[in-house]
Steps between C-alpha positions, in 0.01 A plus 500: 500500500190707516730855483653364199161396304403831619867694315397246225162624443582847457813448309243339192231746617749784387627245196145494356422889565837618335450257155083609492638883536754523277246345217260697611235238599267384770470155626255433303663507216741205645174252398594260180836668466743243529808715368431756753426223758834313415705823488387509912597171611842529297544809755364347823677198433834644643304646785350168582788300489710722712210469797486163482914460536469751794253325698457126589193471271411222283377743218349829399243602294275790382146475315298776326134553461546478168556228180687466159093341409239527623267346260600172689192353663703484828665803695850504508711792669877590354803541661854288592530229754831359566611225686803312619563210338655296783365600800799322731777754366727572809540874293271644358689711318717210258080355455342594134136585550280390195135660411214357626280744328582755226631567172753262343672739374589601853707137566637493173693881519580409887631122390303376742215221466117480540344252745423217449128620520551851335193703365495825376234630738390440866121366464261653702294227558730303775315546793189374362700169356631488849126550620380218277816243575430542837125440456564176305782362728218579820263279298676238430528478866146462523157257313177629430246516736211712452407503875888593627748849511838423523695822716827574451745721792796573326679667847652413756247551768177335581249753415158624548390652199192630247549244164335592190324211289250391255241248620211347349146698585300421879890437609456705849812298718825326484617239728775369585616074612426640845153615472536884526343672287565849333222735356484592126387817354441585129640816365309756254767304173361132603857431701456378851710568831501339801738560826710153574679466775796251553671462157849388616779632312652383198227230471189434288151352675153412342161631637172398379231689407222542694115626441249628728322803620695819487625617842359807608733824526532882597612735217850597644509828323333797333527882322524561840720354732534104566507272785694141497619278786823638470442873410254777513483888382336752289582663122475869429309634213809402290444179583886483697525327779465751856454289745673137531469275844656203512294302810808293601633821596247731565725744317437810225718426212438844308664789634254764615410757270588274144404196323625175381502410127575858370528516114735760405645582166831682484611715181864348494734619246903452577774681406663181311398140451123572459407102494734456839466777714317672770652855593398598868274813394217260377294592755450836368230455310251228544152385472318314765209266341157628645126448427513117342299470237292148641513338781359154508492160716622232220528165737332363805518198691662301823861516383540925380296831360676688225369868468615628134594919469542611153688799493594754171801704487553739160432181214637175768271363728553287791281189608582372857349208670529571884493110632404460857564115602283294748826320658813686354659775686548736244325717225562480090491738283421354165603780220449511159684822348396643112797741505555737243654829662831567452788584792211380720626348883203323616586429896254315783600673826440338830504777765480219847502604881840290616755659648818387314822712418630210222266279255586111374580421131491132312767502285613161347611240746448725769433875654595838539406778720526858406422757766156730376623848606734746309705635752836451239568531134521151537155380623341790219662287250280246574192674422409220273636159555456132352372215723361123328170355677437721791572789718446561903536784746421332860531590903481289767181322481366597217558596088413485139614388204397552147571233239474464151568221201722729252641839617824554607447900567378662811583756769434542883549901641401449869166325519380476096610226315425530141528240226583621149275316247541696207783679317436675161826646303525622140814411412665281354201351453182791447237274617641306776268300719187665329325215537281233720683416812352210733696489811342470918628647833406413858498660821564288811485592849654309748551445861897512610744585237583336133661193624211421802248535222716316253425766224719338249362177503117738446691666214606149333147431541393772281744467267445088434158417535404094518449335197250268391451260268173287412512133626661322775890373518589194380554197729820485623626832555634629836278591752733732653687806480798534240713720759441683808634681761403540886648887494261786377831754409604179244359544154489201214608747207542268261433117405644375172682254249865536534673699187830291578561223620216198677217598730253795544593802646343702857607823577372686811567786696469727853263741492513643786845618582550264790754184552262178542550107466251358293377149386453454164230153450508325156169303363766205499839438616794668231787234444713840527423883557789705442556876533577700145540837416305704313652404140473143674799405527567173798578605868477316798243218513284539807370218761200356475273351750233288327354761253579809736807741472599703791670863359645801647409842306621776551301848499390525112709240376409333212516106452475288231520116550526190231215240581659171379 
């Protein structure tokens, strides 16, 4: 499905290139031009349709960074979205899609219909109203108390973890029913943090706040070098990262002669598909970000030290918060990217001392490992490849892993993994990503390989931090955990309201590659829990002992189950 939203993508890439060309414009000149805009979907509409009959999609869409007005208060982004109307069709090629979002005119030349909750644009503004409906459905949950925190773990693993807050002033603790209490520290924006420990997984619990003296701490970190329970080592005049011990090891994680955290910018300019690609000469000429302009310590206190480096490169600069944690067993890098070069490749590399002849991917619902040498036309290819929340190289004993919250490029050559951050092209779009990006990496060292360490679950951890929400809950709710499982290669995907039919909806999967048997335990005992597939549709129903359900996965298999 991927291959064919990939054929997709540059079938409209080359739709929208050839129409701008012929007239003579630039994308620009697509903005509050709804002829011009119409004429585009009429001619992807063909394209789209045929994808989605080839594939077993529910519907296919493409969006522009662009709008027929945008004198609307709200930001709204143009393109054509269509969608199956019956989503049980045993063909899908006798099944009329309909249009979700786009031009009327588009269903009404195609005889076809619009949703029943058509618009003519795709709103920007969705994952904030998802933001905010999950914010009022968490506090709803919970009453006001002005003396409580309410945390929320969203995975599927009990986790130890730094939770962000606001808390009234002289608040220096929580504490939980049991007594144990967790220091606070204020940040430099009035925020607080504190490291809890125990949040079970897909659960909610109420601390309290306490006040006191403040505990009494060691700076973990400064301009030149820091020193944590967990890690200790030195920064060049760059301020990159030479030296890196991790003390459960005694090990050097940088490999000798190079540094960890290397800003490099890359003049990248493909042969075709300027927004897409990246041709395998981009190394040829780069930059390598030296002499920072600042270098400052913004936060200290029991729980981390955050060193800020402002960098400068041609009119961008680059503003990274190096986060050294107390208790955690990694490092963030906090980056806040004013971009405005253009065919600019911005890439972190990683240069480690593990001896490795293959590096570790995520990729959705699972893994992939790609060898890090070139010996073949075949392993050159993959000079640059895509990964989701992390990436590992490991030996026996000992490895690293570098993990971020949003991007998907990245590249290993022996011993240097390098995340890409930024990608700049001109066309079709002449100012593409010449803007503020917010995004944060981590590096995390680890004894034994990916799975001993159980870098995925440190990855998910990253990438969904707890929640809070003021107050305590409400009387009555469940003290215990919605679902878990007693396997660490079993992930909880997915928890939700069932689109068809009664019940909610779990999907899981294997994350490790390996065959296990794994108990799944309910907060209360289901009346029914029956496997479905992924378009849930009923299979087998499953036997149930009390609120437990023994099942048998399979090496990456994905399962979804109906609660009832």
């Amino acid at each position: 499905l991927a291959a064919w939203g990939i054929s997709l993508s540059d079938q409209l890439s080359d739709t929208v290139a050839d129409i701008l060309q012929e007239r003579r414009l630039s994308f620009d000149d697509l903005r509050n031009n709804p002829d011009l805009l119409n004429e585009i979907q009429q001619e992807a509409y063909n394209q789209i349709y045929t994808h989605m009959q080839l594939t077993t999609s529910s519907g296919a869409f493409y969006f522009l960074d662009t709008t027929v007005n945008d004198a609307l208060p709200e930001t709204y982004y143009n393109g054509l979205y269509l969608k199956y109307a019956n989503l049980y069709a045993e063909n899908t090629i006798h099944n009329k899609p309909c249009v979700f979002r786009g031009n009327s005119g588009v269903a009404r030349r195609n005889s076809i219909n619009l949703y029943s909750t058509w618009q003519l644009e795709s709103m920007a503004g969705t994952f904030p109203q998802a933001e905010a409906l999950l914010g009022t459905a968490q506090r709803a949950l919970t009453q006001e108390d002005s003396e409580s925190l309410t945390l929320w773990n969203s995975l599927s693993r009990s986790r130890d973890d730094v939770v962000r807050f606001a808390a009234p002033e002289g608040v220096t603790a929580l504490a939980d029913a049991q007594g144990h209490q967790f220091p606070v520290q204020r940040l430099s924006d009035g925020s607080c943090v504190a490291f809890v420990q125990g949040l079970a997984p897909l659960s909610a619990v109420t601390l309290r706040f306490v006040r006191g003296p403040l505990q009494p701490f060691e700076a973990l970190a400064d301009a030149s070098g820091f020193d944590t329970p967990l890690f200790c080592g030195r920064f060049d005049e760059n301020m990159r990262i030479v030296s890196l011990i991790d003390r459960r090891t005694g090990r050097e994680t940088v490999q000798p002669g190079h540094a960890l955290n290397r800003l490099v910018v890359y003049d990248n300019r493909p042969h075709r598909y300027d927004a897409w690609d990246v041709n395998i000469y981009y190394p040829e000429k780069q930059w390598t970000l030296e002499h920072p302009e600042s270098v400052e310590i913004v936060e200290q206190g029991p729980v981390l030290t955050a060193v800020r480096v402002r960098h400068r490169f041609g009119t961008s600069s680059i503003v990274q918060d190096m986060v050294f944690y107390h208790d955690l067993a990694r490092i963030d890098f906090q980056t806040t990217v004013s971009w405005r070069e253009a065919h600019g490749l911005l890439k972190a590399h990683f240069p480690v001392d593990v001896f490795c002849d293959s590096a570790t991917f995520d990729i959705q619902y699972g893994n992939v490992r790609r060898p890090t040498h070139r010996n073949t036309s075949w392993d050159a290819a993959r000079f640059e490849v895509c990964a989701h929340k992390w990436m590992d190289i490991s030996e026996p004993g000992f490895g690293v892993a570098v993990l971020n919250d949003c991007k998907y490029g990245c590249s290993v050559h022996d011993n240097d993994m390098a995340l890409t951050l930024l990608k700049s092209s001109t066309y079709p779009n002449p100012t593409a990503d010449q803007e503020q990006h917010v995004f944060t990496y981590a590096l995390c060292p680890h004894p034994g390989d990916w799975r001993s360490a159980r870098v995925p679950d440190e990855a998910y951890a990253l990438n969904i931090p707890v929640r809070t929400v003021a107050g305590r809950l409400r009387a009555g709710m469940p003290p215990a955990s919605y679902a878990r499982v007693n396997q660490p290669n079993i992930i909880i995907e997915c928890v939700k309201a069932a689109l068809h039919g009664e019940g909610g909806i779990l999907r899981l999967y294997e994350c490790y590659g390996m065959r296990c048997q794994a108990t799944l335990t309910l907060a209360r005992r289901p009346s029914c829990v029956r496997r479905i597939s992924l378009m849930e549709e009923d299979g087998e129903v499953l036997e149930t002992a009390e609120n437990r359900v023994v099942l048998e996965v399979k090496p990456y298999e994905i399962v979804s189950l109906r609660i009832l």
